[in-house]
N, C-alpha and C positions, 0 to 999 in steps of 0.2 A: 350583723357585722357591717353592714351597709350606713348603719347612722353614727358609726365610728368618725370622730372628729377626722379631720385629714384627710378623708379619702370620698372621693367624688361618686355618685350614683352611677352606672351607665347612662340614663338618658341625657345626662347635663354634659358626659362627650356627646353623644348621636345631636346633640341641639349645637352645641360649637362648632360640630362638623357640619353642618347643615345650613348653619350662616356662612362660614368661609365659603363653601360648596355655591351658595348665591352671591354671596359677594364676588368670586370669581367671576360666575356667569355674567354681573352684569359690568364689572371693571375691566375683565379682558379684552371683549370685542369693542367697548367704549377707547378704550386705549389703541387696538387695533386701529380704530376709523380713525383716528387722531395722526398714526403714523402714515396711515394712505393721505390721507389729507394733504400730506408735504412730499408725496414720491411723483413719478412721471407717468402719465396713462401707461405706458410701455411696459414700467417695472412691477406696476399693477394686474396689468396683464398676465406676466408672465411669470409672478412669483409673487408669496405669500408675506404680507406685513409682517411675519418673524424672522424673515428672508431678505430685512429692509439694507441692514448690517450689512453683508457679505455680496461678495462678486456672483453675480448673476449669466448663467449662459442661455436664451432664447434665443427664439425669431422674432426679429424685430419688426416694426411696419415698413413696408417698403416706402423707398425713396427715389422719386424724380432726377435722373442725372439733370445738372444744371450748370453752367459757367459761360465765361468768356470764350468767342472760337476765336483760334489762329490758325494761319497755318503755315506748314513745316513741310519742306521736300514734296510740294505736292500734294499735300493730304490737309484735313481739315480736322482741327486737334481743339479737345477741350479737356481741360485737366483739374481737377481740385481733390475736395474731399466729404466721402459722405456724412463725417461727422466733427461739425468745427468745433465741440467743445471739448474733442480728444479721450482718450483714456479707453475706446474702445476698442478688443482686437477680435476681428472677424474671424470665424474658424470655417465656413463655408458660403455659397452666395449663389444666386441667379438670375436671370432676368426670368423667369414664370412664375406663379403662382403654382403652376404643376411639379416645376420640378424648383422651389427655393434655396435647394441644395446641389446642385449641379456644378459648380465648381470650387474648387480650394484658392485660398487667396497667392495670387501670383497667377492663375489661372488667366488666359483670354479668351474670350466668349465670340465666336461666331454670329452676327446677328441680323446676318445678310447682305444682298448688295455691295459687300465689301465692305462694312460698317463692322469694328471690334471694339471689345472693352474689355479694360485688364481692370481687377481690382486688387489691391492688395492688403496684408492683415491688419494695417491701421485703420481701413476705410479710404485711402488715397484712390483716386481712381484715373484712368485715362481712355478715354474714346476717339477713336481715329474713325472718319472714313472720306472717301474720294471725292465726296462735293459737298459743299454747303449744308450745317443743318440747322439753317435758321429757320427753313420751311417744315424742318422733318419732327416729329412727336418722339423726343429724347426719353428712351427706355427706361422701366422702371429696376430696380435695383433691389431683390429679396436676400438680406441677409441675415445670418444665424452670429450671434456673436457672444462675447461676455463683456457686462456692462459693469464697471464699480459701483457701489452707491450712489445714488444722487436723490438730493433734495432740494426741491424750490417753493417760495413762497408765491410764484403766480395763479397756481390755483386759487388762493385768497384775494388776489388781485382781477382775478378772471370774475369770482363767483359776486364780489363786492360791488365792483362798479364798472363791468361789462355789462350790456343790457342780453341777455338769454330769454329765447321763450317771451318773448312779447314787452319783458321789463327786466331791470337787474336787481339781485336779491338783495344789493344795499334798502332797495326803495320797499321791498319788502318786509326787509327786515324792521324798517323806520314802523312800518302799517302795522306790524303786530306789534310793536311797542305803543303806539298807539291805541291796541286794542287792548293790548291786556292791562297796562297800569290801569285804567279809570276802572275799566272792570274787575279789577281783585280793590280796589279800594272803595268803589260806591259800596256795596256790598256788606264791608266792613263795617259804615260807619251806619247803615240803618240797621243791619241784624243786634250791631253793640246797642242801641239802644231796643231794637224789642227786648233781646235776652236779659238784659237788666229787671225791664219790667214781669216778664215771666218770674224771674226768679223772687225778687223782691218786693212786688206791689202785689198788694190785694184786692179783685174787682174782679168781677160775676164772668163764668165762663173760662177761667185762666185756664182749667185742666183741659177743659174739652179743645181749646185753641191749640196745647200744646200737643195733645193725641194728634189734631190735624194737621201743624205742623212735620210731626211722624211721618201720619201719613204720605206727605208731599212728595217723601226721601223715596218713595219707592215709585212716583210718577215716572215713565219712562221719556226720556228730554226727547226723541222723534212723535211721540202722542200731541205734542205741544206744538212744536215749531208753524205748520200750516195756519193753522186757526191762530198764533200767536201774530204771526207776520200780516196774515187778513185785521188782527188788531192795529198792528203797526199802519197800514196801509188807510184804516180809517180815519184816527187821528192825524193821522197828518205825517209822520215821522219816516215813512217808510223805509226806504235802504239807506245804510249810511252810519256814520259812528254812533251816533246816538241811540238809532236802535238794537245796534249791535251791545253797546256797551246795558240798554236795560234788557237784551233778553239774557245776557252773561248776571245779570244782577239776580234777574225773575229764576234763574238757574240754580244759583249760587244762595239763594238767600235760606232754603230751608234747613240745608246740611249748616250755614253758619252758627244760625240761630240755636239751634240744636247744640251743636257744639260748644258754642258761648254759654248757653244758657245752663248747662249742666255745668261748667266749670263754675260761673258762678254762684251755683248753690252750695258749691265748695269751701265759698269766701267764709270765714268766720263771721259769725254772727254779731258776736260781741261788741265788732268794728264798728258797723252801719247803725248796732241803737247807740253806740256811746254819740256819733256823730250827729244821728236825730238829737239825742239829748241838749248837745251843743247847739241847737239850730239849726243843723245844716239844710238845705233842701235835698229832694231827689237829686236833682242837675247835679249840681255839685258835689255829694256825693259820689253820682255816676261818674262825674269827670275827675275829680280828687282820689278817690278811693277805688272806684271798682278798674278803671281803666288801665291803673298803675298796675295794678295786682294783677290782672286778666292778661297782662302781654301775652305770657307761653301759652294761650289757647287764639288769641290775635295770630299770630304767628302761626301758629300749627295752620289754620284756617288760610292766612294770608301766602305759604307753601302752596297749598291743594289748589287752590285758584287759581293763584299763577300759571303755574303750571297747565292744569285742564286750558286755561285761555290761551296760551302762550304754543299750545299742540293743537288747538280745536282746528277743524276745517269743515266739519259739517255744518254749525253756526255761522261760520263766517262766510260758507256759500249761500246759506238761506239768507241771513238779515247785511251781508256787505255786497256780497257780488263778487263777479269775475274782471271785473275793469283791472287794466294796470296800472292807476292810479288807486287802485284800494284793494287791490290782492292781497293775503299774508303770505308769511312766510310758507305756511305748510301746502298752502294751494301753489304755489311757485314749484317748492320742491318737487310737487305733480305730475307740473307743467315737465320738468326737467326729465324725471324717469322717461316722459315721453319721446320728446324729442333730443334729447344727450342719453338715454340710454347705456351706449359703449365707452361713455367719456366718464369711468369709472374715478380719473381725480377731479371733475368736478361736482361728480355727485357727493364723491367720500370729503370735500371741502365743504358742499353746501351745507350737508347734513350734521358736521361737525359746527360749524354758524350756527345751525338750529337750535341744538343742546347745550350752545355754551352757556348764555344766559340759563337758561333753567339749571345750570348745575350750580355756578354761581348763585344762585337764590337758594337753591337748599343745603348746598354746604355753608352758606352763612347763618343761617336760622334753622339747623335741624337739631340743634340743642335744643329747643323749646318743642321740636315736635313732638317726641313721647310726653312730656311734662303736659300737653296741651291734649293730648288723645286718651289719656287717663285721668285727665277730669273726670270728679263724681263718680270715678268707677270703684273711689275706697273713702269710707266713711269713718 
């Protein structure tokens, strides 16, 4: 009954379920950091990005009474408001940490010496007391309130070109573009020509080259790096783009090759003797014919690259460095867990900058990725 036209296996739901089941996993929280990205440390704080929508009621951070003094009948008066973009109303308040709920709005607070403050449920406030307090340390203000929505674009404005952590992740972000284009493209253009020759030329050794090629895929990249960078160090190139961009090449080149070179034992055969026939050379060929054909495995390969370059930070601390002149982005980000820790909209901004290029990269080319990872795997 199972191979009844119309009616599906069980395993081919359990496998549709199980792709939505990751695609959620990783579109949800993607989505999530996207809406932190645009809310207030506050809101972050105190309520979950599905929570971005609707009126919020927490404890706010405390805030510094501040204003102009005057004064009135004797007394020495400072009045404004703890929140000048409005829309918030306070449901409780204090001056402690111990007790942040200590009074109700409309309340006035005892605060010694003959020094009071009333606050009330918009946040308005007034502070009276009998001398001067220009010299006095104006108490802080713990209130519990409900906040509307809000969203601002300075987190992106903060994380871009605010300098944080010793540099700003504009200049970072500039250095991993710098690092990853040359590195997903050298790559490219030496593995397209070995794979050609694997696949199509004949001369002594070709199998045994591509066994060791194999081999390579499973070299672990931390076995390498020391002894690679003592190479670097020899010749001459040491720290800096260039040796960064060939130890991402010396990285990259075995999984290309491989990949390349299976798809193009793919190509029809037919194609390359009719064009021998015709005169053509190898070159020409490779350029004319195999290269056009070979995009969706370029591509697939030109994904994986990126990407690994575009996240690496272990590389980029061995063959670039820590200077703020050649940080990337992901050594930045780092820096930031460190020291902005609590400052959860600029981390959920930074980290949104990080993944946006790489998501743009592969939702423009992931049409070719299956077509290019099943190379040669059907005959």
């Amino acid at each position: 009954m199972d191979s009844i036209a119309g009616k599906k296996p069980a395993l081919i739901w359990a496998v549709h379920l199980s792709v939505i089941a990751l695609v959620l996993l990783w579109v949800v929280p993607t989505f999530g950091l996207l809406v932190s990205s645009f809310r207030t440390g506050d809101q972050i704080s105190g309520s979950g990005w599905w929570q971005a929508l609707s009126t919020q009621e927490q404890q706010l951070s405390p805030i510094r009474v501040a204003g102009e003094e005057a004064e009135r009948d004797g007394a020495f008066v400072i009045e404004g408001t703890l929140f000048p973009k409005g829309g918030t109303t306070v449901s409780a308040w204090g001056t402690s940490s111990r007790e942040p709920e200590a009074h109700a709005p409309g309340d006035t607070a005892d605060l010694g010496e003959g020094v009071s403050l009333t606050v009330q449920a918009d946040g308005g406030f007034v502070l009276t007391s009998p001398a001067s307090t220009r010299d006095m340390r104006l108490p802080r203000v713990f209130t519990t309130a409900s906040t509307p929505p809000e969203f601002t674009t300075e987190n992106y404005s903060n994380v871009i070109s605010s300098p944080m952590a010793g540099q700003s992740i504009g200049q970072a972000f500039l250095n991993t573009l710098t690092v990853a284009i040359p590195a997903t493209i050298i790559p490219i253009l030496v593995a397209a020509f070995a794979a050609y020759a694997l696949a199509w030329m004949d001369f002594p050794g070709r199998a045994l080259l591509v066994a060791f090629i194999v081999g390579l895929l499973v070299v672990p990249l931390q076995l390498a790096l020391i002894p690679l960078l003592q190479f670097h160090n020899w010749i001459g190139i040491g720290k800096g783009y260039l040796g960064i961009w060939m130890a991402h090449t010396g990285f990259g080149l075995p999984l290309a090759i491989y990949l390349l070179r299976n798809y193009m034992v793919g190509l029809p055969r037919d194609i390359i003797e009719n064009a021998k026939v015709d005169g053509a050379t190898d070159f020409q060929i490779f350029v004319k014919i195999i290269l056009p054909l070979s995009f969706p495995a370029l591509a697939s390969f030109a994904i994986f690259q990126f990407l690994w370059t575009w996240n690496d930070l272990l590389v980029a601390l061995v063959f670039l460095g820590t200077g703020n002149d050649q940080q990337v982005l992901t050594g930045n980000l780092v820096n930031l867990m460190g020291s902005r820790g609590g400052d959860w909209e600029i981390l959920s901004a930074s980290a949104f900058v990080s993944i946006a290029v790489p998501l743009v990269v592969f939702f423009s080319m992931q049409r070719f990725l299956v077509r290019g990872l099943l190379a040669g795997s059907v005959k």
